[in-house]
KEKE-3310 file (N, C-alpha, C; in steps of 0.2 Angstrom, whole numbers, plus 5000, padded with zeros to 4 digits):
npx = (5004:5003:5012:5005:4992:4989:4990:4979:4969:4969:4967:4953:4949:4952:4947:4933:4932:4931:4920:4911:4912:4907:4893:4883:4881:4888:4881:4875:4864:4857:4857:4860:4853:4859:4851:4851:4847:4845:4835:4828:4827:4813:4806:4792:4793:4803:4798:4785:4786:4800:4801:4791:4790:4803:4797:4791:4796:4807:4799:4792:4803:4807:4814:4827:4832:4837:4836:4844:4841:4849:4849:4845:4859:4868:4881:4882:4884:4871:4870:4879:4874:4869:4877:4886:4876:4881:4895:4893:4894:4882:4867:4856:4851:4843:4839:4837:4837:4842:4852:4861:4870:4867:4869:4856:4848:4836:4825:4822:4814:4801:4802:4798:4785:4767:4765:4764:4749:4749:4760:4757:4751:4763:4773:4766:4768:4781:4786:4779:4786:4798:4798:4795:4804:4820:4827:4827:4828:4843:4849:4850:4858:4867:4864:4851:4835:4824:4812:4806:4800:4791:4790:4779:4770:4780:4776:4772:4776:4774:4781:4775:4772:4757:4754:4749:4749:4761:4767:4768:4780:4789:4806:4807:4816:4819:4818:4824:4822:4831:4840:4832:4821:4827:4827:4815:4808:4820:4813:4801:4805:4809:4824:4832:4836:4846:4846:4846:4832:4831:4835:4826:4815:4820:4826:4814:4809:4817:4819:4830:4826:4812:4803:4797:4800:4793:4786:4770:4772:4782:4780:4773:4782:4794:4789:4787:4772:4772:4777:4772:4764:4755:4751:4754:4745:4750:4758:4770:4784:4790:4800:4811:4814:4823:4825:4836:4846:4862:4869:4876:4871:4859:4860:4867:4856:4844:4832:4819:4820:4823:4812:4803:4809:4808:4791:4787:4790:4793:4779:4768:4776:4780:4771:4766:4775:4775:4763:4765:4771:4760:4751:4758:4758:4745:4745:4752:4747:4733:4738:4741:4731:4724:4732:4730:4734:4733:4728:4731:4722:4728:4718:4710:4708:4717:4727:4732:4738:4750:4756:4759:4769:4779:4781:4793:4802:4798:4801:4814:4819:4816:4822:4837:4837:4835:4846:4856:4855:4844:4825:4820:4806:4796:4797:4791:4779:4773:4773:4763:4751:4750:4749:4737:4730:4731:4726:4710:4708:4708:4697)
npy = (4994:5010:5025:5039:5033:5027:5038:5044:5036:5039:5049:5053:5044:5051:5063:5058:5053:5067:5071:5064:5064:5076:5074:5081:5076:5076:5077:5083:5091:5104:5102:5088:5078:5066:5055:5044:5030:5019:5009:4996:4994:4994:4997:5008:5019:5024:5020:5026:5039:5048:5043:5050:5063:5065:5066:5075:5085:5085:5090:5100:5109:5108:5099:5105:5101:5085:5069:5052:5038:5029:5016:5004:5006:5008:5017:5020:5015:5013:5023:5031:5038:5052:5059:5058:5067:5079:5079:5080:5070:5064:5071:5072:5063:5050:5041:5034:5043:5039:5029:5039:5038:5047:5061:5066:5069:5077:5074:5061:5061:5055:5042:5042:5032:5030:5042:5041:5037:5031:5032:5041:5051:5051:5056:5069:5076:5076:5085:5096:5099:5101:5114:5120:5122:5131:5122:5108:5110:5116:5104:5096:5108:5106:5103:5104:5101:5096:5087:5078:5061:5046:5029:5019:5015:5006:4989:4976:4960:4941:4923:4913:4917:4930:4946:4956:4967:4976:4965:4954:4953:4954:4945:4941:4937:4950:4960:4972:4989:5002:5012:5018:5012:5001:5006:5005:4996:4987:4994:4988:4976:4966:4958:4968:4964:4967:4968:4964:4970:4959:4948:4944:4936:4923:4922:4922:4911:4900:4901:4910:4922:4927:4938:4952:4969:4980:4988:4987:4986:4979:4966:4962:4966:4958:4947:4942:4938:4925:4919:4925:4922:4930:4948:4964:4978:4991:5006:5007:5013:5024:5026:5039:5046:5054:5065:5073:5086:5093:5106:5114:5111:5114:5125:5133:5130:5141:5155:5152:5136:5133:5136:5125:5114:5114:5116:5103:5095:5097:5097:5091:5080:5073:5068:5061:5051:5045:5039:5027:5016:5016:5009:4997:4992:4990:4977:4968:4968:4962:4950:4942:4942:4931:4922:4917:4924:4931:4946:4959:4973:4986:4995:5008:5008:4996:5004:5012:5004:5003:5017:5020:5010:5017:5028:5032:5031:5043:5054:5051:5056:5069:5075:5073:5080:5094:5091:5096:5106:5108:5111:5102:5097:5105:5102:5089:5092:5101:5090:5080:5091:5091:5078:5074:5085:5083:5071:5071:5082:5073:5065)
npz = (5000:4994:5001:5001:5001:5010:5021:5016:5021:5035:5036:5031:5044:5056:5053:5053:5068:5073:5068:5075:5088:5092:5092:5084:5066:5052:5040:5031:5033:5040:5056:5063:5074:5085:5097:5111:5122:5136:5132:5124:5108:5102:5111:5117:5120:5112:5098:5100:5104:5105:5090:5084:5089:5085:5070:5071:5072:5061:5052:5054:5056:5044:5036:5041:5053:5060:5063:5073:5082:5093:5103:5116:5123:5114:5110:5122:5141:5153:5165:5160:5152:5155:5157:5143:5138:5144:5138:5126:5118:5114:5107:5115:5127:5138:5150:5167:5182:5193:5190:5191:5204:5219:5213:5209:5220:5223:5213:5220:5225:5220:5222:5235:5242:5236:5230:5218:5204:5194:5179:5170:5179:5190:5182:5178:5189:5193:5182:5187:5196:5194:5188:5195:5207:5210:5214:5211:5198:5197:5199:5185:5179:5170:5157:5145:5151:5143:5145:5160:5166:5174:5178:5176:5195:5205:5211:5225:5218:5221:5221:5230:5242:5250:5251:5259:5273:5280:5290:5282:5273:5284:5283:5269:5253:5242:5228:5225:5218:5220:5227:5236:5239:5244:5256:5259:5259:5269:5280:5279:5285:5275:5265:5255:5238:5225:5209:5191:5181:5171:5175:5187:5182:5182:5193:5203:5200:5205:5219:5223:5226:5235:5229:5220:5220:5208:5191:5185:5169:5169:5171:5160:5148:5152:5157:5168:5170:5171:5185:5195:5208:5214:5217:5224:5225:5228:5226:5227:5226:5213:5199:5194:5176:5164:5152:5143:5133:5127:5131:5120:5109:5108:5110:5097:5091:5080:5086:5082:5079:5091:5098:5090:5096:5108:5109:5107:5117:5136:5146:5138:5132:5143:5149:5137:5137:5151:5150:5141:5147:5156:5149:5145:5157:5162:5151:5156:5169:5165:5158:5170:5178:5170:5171:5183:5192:5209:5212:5224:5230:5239:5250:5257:5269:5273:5268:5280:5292:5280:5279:5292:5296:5286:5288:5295:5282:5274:5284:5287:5272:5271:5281:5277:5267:5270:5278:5269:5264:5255:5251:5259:5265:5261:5246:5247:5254:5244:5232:5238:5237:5224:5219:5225:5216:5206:5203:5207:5196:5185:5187)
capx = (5000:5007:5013:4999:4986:4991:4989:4971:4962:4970:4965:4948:4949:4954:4939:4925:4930:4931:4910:4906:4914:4904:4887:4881:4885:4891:4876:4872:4857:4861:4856:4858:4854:4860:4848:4853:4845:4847:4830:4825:4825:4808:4802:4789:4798:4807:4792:4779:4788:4806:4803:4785:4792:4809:4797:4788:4802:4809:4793:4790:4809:4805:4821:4832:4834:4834:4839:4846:4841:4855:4844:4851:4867:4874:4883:4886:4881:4863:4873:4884:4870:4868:4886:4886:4872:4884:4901:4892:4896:4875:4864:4849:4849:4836:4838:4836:4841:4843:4858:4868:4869:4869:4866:4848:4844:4827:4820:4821:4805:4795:4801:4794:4780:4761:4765:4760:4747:4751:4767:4758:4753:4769:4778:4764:4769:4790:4786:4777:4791:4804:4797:4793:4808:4825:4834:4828:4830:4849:4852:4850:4859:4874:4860:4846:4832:4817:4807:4805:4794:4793:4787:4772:4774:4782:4771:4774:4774:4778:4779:4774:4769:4754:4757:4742:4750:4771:4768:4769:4787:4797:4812:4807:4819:4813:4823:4824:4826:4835:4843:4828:4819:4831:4825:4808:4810:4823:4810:4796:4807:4812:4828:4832:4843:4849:4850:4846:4827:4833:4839:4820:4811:4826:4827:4811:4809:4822:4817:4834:4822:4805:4798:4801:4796:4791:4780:4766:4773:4787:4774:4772:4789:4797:4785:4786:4767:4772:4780:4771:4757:4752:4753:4749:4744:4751:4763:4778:4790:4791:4805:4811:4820:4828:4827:4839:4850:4867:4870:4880:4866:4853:4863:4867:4849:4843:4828:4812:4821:4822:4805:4801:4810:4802:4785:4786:4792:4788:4773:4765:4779:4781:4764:4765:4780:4772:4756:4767:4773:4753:4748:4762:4756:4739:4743:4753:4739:4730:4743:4744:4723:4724:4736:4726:4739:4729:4730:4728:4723:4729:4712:4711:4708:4724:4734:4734:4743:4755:4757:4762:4777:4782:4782:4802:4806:4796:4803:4821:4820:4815:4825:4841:4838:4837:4853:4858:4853:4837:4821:4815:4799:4792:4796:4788:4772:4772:4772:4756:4749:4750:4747:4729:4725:4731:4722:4704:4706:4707:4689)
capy = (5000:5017:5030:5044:5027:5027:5047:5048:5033:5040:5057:5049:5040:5058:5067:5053:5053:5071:5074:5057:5065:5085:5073:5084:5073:5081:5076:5089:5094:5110:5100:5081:5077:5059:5054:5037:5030:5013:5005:4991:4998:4992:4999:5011:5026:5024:5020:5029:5044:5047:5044:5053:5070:5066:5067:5082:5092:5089:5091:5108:5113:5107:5096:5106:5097:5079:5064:5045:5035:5023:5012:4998:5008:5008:5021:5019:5011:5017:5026:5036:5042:5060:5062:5057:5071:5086:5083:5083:5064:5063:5078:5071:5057:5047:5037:5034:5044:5033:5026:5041:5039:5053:5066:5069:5068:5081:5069:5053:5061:5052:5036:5039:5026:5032:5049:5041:5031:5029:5033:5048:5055:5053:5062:5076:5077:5077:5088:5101:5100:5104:5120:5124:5122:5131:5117:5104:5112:5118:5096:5097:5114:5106:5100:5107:5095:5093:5085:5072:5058:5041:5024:5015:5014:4998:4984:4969:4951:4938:4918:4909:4924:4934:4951:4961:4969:4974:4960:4949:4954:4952:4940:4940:4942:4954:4963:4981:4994:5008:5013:5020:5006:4995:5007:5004:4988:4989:4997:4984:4969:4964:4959:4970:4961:4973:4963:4969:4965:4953:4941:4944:4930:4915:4921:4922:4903:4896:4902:4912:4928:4925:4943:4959:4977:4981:4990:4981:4982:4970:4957:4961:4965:4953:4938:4940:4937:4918:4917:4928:4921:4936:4956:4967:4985:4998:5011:5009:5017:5027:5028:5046:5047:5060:5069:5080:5089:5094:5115:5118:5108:5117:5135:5131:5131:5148:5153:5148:5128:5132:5134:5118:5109:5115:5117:5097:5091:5097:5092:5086:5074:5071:5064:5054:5046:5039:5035:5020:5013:5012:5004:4991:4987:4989:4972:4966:4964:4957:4942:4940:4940:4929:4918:4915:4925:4934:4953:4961:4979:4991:5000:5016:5005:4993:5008:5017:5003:5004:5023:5022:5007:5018:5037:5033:5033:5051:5059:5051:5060:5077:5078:5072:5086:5099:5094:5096:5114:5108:5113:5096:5099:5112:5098:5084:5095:5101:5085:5078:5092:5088:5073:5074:5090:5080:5066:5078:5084:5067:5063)
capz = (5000:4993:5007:4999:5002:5020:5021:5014:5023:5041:5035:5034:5048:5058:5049:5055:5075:5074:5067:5079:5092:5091:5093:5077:5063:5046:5035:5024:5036:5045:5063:5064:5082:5090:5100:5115:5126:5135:5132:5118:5098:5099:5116:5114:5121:5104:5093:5101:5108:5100:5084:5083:5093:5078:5063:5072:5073:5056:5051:5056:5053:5034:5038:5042:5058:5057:5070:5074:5086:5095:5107:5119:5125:5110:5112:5130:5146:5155:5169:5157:5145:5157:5155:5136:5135:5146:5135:5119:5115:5110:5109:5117:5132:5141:5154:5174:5185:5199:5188:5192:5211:5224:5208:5209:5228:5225:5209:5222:5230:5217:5224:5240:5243:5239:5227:5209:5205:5187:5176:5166:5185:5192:5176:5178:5197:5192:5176:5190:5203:5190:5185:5201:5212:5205:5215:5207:5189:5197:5198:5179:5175:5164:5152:5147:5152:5137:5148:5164:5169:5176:5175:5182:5200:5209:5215:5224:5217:5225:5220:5237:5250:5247:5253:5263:5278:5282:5295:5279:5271:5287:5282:5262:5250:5236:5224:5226:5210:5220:5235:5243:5240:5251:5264:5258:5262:5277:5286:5282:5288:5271:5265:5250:5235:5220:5204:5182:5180:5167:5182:5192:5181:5184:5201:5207:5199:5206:5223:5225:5230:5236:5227:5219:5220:5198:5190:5182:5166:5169:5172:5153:5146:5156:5156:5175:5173:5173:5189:5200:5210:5218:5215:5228:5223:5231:5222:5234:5224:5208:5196:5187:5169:5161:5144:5141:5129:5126:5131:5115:5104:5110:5106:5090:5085:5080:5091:5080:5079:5100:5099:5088:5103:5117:5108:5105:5122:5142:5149:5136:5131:5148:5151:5134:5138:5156:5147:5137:5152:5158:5142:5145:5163:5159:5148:5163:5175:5161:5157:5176:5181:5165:5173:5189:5200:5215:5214:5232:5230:5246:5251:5260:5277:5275:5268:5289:5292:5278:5280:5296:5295:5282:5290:5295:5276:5272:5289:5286:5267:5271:5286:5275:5262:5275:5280:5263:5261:5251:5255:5259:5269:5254:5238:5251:5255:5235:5229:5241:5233:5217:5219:5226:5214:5199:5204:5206:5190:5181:5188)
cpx = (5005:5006:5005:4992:4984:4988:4982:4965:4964:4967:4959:4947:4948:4947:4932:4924:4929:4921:4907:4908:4910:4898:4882:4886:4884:4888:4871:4865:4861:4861:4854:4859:4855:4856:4849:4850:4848:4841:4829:4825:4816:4804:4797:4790:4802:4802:4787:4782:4795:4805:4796:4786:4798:4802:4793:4794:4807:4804:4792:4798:4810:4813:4829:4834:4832:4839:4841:4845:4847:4852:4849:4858:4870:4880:4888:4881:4875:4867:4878:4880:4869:4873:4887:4882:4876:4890:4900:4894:4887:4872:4859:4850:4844:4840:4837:4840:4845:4851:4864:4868:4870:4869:4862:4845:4836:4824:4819:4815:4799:4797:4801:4788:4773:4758:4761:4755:4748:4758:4763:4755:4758:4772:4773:4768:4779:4790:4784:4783:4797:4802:4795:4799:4816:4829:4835:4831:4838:4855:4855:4853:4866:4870:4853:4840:4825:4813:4808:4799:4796:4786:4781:4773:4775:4776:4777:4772:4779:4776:4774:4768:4764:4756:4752:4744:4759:4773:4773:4777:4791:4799:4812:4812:4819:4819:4821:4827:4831:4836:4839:4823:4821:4829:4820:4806:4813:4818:4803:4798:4810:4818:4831:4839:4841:4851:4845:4839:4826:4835:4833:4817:4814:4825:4823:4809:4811:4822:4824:4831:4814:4799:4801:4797:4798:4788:4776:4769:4778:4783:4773:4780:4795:4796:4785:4778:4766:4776:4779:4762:4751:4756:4749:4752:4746:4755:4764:4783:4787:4800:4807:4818:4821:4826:4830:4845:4856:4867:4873:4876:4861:4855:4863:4861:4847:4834:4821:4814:4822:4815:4799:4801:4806:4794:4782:4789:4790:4785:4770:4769:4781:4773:4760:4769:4779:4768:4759:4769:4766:4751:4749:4757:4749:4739:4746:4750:4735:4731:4741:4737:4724:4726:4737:4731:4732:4731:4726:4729:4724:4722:4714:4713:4714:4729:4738:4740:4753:4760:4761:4768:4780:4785:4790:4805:4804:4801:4812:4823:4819:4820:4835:4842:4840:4843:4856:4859:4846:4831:4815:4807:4794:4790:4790:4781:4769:4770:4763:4751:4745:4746:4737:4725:4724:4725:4713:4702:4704:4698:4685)
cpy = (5006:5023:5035:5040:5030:5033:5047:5042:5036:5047:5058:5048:5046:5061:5062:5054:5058:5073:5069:5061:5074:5082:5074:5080:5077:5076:5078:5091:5100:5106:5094:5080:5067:5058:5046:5037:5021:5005:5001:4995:4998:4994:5006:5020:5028:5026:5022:5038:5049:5048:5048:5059:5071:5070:5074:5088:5092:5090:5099:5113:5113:5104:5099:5103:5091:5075:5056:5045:5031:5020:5008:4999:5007:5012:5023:5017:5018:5023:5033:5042:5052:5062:5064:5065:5079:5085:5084:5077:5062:5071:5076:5065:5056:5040:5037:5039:5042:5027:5030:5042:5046:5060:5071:5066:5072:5075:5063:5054:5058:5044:5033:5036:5032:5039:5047:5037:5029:5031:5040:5052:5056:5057:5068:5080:5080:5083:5096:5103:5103:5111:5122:5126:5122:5124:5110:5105:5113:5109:5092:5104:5113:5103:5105:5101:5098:5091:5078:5068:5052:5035:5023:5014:5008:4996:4979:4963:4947:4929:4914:4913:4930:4941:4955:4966:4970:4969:4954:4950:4952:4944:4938:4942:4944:4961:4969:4984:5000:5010:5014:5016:4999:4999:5004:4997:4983:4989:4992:4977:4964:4962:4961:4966:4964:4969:4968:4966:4960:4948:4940:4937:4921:4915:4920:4913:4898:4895:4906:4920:4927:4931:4949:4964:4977:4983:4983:4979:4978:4965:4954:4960:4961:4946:4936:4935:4928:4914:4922:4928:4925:4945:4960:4975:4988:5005:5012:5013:5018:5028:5033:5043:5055:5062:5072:5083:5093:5103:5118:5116:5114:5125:5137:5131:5140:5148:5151:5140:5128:5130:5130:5116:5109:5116:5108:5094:5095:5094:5088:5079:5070:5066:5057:5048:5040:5035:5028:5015:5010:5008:4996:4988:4987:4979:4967:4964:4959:4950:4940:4938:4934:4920:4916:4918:4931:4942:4958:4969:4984:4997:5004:5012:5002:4999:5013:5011:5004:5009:5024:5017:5013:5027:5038:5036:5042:5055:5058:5056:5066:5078:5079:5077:5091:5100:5097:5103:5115:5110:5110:5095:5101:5107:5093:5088:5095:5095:5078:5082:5092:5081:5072:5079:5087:5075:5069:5078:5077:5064:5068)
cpz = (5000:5001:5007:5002:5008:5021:5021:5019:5032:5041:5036:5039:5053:5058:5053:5063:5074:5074:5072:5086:5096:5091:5086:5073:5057:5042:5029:5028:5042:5054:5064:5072:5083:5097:5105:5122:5130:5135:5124:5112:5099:5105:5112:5116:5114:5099:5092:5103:5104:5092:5081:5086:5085:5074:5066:5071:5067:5051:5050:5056:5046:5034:5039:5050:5058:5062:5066:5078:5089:5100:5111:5120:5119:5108:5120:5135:5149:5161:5166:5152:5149:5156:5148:5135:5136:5143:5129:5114:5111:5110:5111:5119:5135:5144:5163:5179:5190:5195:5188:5200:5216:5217:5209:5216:5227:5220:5213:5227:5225:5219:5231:5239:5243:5234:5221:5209:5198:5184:5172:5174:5188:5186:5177:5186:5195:5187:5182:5195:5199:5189:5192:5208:5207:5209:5214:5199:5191:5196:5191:5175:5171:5160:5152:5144:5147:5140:5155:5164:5173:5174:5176:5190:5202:5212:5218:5222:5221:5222:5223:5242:5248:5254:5254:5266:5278:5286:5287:5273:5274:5283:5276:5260:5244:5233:5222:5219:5211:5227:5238:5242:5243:5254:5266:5262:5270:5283:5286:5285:5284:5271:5257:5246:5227:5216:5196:5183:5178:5172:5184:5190:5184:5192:5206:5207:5202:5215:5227:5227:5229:5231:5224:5218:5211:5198:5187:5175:5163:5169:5163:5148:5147:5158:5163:5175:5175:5180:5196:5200:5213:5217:5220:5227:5227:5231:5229:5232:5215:5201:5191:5180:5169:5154:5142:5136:5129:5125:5122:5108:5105:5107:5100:5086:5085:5085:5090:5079:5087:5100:5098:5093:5108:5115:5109:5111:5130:5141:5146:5133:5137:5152:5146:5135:5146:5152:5144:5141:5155:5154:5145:5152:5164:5156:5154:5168:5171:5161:5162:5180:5174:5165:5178:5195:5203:5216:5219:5230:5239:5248:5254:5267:5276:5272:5276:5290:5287:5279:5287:5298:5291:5284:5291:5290:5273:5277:5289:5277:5268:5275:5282:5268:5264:5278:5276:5261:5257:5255:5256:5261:5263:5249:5242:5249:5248:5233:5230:5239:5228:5216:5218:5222:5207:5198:5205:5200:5186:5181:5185)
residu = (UNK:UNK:UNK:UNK:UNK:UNK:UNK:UNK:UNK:UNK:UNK:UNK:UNK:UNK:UNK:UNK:UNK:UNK:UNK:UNK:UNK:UNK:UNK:UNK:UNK:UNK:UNK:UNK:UNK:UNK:UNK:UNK:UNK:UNK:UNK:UNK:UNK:UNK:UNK:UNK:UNK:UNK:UNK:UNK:UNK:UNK:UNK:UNK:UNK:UNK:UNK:UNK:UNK:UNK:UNK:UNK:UNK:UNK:UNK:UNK:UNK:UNK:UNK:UNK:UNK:UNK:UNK:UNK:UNK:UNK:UNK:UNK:UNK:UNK:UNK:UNK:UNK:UNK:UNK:UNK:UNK:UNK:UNK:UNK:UNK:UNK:UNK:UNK:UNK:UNK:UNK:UNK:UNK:UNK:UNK:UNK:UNK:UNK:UNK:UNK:UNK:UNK:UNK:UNK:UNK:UNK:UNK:UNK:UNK:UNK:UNK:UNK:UNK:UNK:UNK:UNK:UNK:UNK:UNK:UNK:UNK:UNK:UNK:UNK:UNK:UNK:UNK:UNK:UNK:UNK:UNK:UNK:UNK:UNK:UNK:UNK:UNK:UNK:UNK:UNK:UNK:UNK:UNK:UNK:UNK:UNK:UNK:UNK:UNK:UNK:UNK:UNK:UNK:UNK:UNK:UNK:UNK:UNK:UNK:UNK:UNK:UNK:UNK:UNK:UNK:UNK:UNK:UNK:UNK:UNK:UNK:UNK:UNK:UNK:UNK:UNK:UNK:UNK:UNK:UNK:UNK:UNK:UNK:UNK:UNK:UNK:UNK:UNK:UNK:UNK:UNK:UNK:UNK:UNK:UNK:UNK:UNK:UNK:UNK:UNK:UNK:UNK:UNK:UNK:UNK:UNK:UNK:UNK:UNK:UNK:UNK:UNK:UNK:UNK:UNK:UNK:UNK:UNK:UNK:UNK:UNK:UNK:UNK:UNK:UNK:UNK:UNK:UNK:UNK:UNK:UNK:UNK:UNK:UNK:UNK:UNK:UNK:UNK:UNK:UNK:UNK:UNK:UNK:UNK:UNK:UNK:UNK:UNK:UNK:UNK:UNK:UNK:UNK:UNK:UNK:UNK:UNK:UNK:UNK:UNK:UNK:UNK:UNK:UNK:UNK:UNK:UNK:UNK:UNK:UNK:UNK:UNK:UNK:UNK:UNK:UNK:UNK:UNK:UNK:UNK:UNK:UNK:UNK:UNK:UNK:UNK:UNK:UNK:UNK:UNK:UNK:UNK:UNK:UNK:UNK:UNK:UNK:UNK:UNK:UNK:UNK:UNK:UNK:UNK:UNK:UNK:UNK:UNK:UNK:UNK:UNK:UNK:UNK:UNK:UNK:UNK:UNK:UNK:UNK:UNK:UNK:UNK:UNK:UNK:UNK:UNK:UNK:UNK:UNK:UNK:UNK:UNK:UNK:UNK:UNK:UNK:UNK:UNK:UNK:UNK:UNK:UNK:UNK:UNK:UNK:UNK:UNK)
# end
């Protein structure tokens, strides 16, 4: 191979990291935006939400702004995708918060126990608290956040042990989605074990964990509904995501493509993106009544007991913020608010 060869395909080579590396890639489109997330190609955060918000917005920029999806980490691992989104390695990430630790201590008040009862509630609840509180929006201030939500809220299933009262968890051991869900758990007498969900179905089979805190639509996406005899309602915990966008993407737009973006994401993308998570567990119960498991709802009367095993984990979070400098008591309160105003309106 001639010297000049050498020369031109390294020159190449040079020229390709550099436009993969700027996130904007050099495609004859004034604004190719890289979009990564670490969920399924086929989930519907992609299908339903991502790629119907894409075609709106190059849509309405008449193409001059146009995207790629990268789905299933491919790009990078689920914990790195906020990162990915603040050096400018993607222009738009989505993933959990809860996967960058100690981060987002104000967002993990949707995973007190009791706040959502659905996934597009919860994300109007999280979409309200960010525009209301700068010091949750200051948690988010190397990125500019498009929009938040969260899942479906956590339930319990369990193979063996139905699940009424916190009497009936002591000494189970049930697979927790997040730190403050091991408290959740801690404090009911639990014994919290931290594994991928992908692991929850073998596990629970095999009797290596007697149960696990999940939304409902694991039950569907995960085929838990075959290994879980009983499911007891009670939105124990919640889980936030993230959407957010790359500071020097976002500038780079002139200010009628700003307005595309944020015209087509907030609340009301925050409220579609929960809703696909309800759908799912919506089919999830389904499978799972279907499948003769026994689903125990928490009523007002058995929730006294709950609320009050549980009042440690609210009085331990607020108090733990306040040390913090936050203004734990305020978001808390706000958020019981919401909760019960949003929930009103819906009827």
């Amino acid at each position: 191979m001639s010297r000049r060869l050498n020369y031109f395909i390294a020159l190449c080579f040079m020229l390709l990291l550099t436009s993969c590396s700027k996130g904007i890639a050099s495609t004859g489109s004034e604004h190719h935006l890289i979009i990564s997330h670490f969920l399924p190609g086929n989930h519907p955060i992609q299908t339903e939400v991502f790629q119907e918000i894409g075609s709106e917005i190059e849509e309405k920029s008449n193409g001059v702004i146009t995207y790629d999806i990268y789905p299933a980490n491919a790009l990078g691992g689920a914990g790195s995708q906020y990162d990915m989104a603040v050096t400018g390695e993607v222009d738009i990430a989505l993933s959990v918060h809860g996967y960058s630790p100690g981060r987002f201590p104000l967002v993990s008040i949707l995973e007190l126990p009791f706040l959502a009862e659905t996934a597009a509630h919860g994300s109007e609840i999280m979409e309200h608290l960010y525009q209301e509180f700068p010091s949750i929006q200051a948690e988010h201030s190397d990125t500019i956040p498009l929009y938040l939500f969260t899942a479906d809220p956590a339930q319990l299933i369990t193979k063996d042990h139905p699940i009424q009262s916190p009497e009936d968890l002591k000494g189970l051991r049930i697979r927790s989605p997040s730190p403050l869900a091991n408290d959740i758990l801690e404090v009911l007498g639990a014994v919290p074990v931290s594994m991928p969900m992908g692991d929850v179905y073998e596990s629970m089979e095999r009797g290596v964990i007697d149960g696990a805190m999940v939304p409902l639509e694991a039950l569907y996406n995960y085929n838990l509904y075959e290994v879980a005899a009983y499911i007891t309602v009670g939105n124990f915990s919640t889980t936030p995501f993230f959407t957010v966008m790359n500071k020097d993407t976002y500038e780079r737009l002139s200010n009628e493509e700003k307005e595309i973006i944020n015209g087509v994401t907030g609340l009301e993308a925050s409220i579609r993106s929960g809703s696909v998570f309800d759908v799912d567990g919506e089919k999830g119960r389904k499978l799972a009544k279907d499948n003769d498991a026994e689903i125990i709802e928490i009523n007002e009367q058995m929730l006294v007991e709950w609320e009050r095993a549980l009042d440690p984990i609210f009085q331990t979070w607020i108090k733990d913020m306040e040390k913090k400098g936050f203004p734990g008591q305020k978001i808390y309160n706000r958020a019981l608010e919401l909760r019960d105003d949003l929930k009103e309106r819906k009827k």
